[in-house]
C-alpha positions in Angstrom: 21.6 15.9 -1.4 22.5 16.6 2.4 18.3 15.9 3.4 18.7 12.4 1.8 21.7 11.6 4.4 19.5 12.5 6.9 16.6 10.2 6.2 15.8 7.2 8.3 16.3 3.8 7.4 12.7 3.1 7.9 9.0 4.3 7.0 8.2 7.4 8.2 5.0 7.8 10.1 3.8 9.7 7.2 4.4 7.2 4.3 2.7 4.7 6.7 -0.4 6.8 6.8 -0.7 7.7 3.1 0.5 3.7 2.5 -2.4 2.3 4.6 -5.1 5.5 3.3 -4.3 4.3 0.1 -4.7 0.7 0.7 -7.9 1.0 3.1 -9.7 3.5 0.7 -8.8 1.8 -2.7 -10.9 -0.5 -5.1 -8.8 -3.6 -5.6 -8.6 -4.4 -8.9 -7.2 -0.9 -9.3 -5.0 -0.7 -6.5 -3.2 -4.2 -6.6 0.1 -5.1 -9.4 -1.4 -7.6 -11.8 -1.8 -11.0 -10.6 -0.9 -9.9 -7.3 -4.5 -10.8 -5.9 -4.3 -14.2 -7.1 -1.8 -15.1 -5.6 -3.1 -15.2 -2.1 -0.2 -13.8 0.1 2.0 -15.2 2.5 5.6 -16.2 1.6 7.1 -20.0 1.9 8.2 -20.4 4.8 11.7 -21.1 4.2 12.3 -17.8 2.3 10.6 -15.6 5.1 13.1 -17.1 7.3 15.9 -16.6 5.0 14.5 -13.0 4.7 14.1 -12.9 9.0 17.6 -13.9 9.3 19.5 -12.1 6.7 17.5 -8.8 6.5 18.3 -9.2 2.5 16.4 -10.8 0.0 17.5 -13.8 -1.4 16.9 -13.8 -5.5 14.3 -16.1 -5.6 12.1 -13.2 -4.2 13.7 -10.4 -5.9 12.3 -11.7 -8.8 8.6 -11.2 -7.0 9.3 -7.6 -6.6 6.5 -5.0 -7.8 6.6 -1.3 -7.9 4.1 0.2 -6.2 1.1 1.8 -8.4 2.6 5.1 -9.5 -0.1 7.2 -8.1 0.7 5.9 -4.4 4.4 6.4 -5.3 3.6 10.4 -6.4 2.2 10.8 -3.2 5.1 9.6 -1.2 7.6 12.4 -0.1 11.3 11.1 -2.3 13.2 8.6 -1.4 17.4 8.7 -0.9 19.2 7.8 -4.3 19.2 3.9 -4.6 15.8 3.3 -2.2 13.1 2.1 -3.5 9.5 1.1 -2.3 8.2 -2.2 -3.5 5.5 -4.6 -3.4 6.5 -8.2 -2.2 3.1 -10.3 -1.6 1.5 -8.9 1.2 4.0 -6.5 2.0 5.5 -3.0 1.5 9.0 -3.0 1.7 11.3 -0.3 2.0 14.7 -1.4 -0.2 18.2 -0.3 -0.7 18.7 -1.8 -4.1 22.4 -1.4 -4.1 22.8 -3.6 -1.8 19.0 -5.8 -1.6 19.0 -4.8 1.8 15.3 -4.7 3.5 15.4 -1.6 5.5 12.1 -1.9 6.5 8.7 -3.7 6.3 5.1 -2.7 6.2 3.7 -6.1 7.2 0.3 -7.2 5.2 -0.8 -3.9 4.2 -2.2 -5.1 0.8 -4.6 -7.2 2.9 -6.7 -4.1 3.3 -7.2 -3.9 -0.3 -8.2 -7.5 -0.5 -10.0 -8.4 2.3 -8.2 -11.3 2.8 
């Protein structure tokens, strides 16, 4: 689809607003993947860096990956064939899963859900 070409290889500032709206106005427990709370947030330090200075992600946290709750993902205008929006920690992440490259990063937005 020719609009798909078109599409930035970043959030828009729309997704960002309805991302942090759903975050910010959302009860926790509901909002949040399972377990996800429990987990308490940042990355180790040595795969952020690996994540800083690659721009992919390495397997070990492709593995931590989690969609985001449908309802947040049906208000989200659609995504190029082979994006995908996911959960990693703390973090939104904007994904081209053909290639695990991190086109962009919504930096501790679950945080407003959690309070931590």
């Amino acid at each position: 689809m020719a609009a798909d070409k078109d599409r930035a290889a970043y959030f828009l500032p729309e997704e960002r607003r309805i991302i942090f709206d759903y975050y910010h106005h959302a009860d926790a427990s509901k909002a949040l993947p399972p377990g996800l709370a429990k987990r308490g947030g940042k990355l180790p330090p040595g795969l952020q860096r690996q994540l800083d200075r690659n721009g992919k992600l390495p397997p070990g946290l492709q593995k931590r990956l989690e969609p985001l709750p449908a309802d947040l993902e049906s208000r989200l205008p659609r995504l190029p064939q082979g994006w995908e929006r996911v959960i990693l920690e703390r973090d939104v992440i904007l994904l081209d899963r053909r290639t695990n490259r991190v086109l962009d990063i919504i930096k501790n937005v679950i945080a407003l859900a959690t309070g931590r």
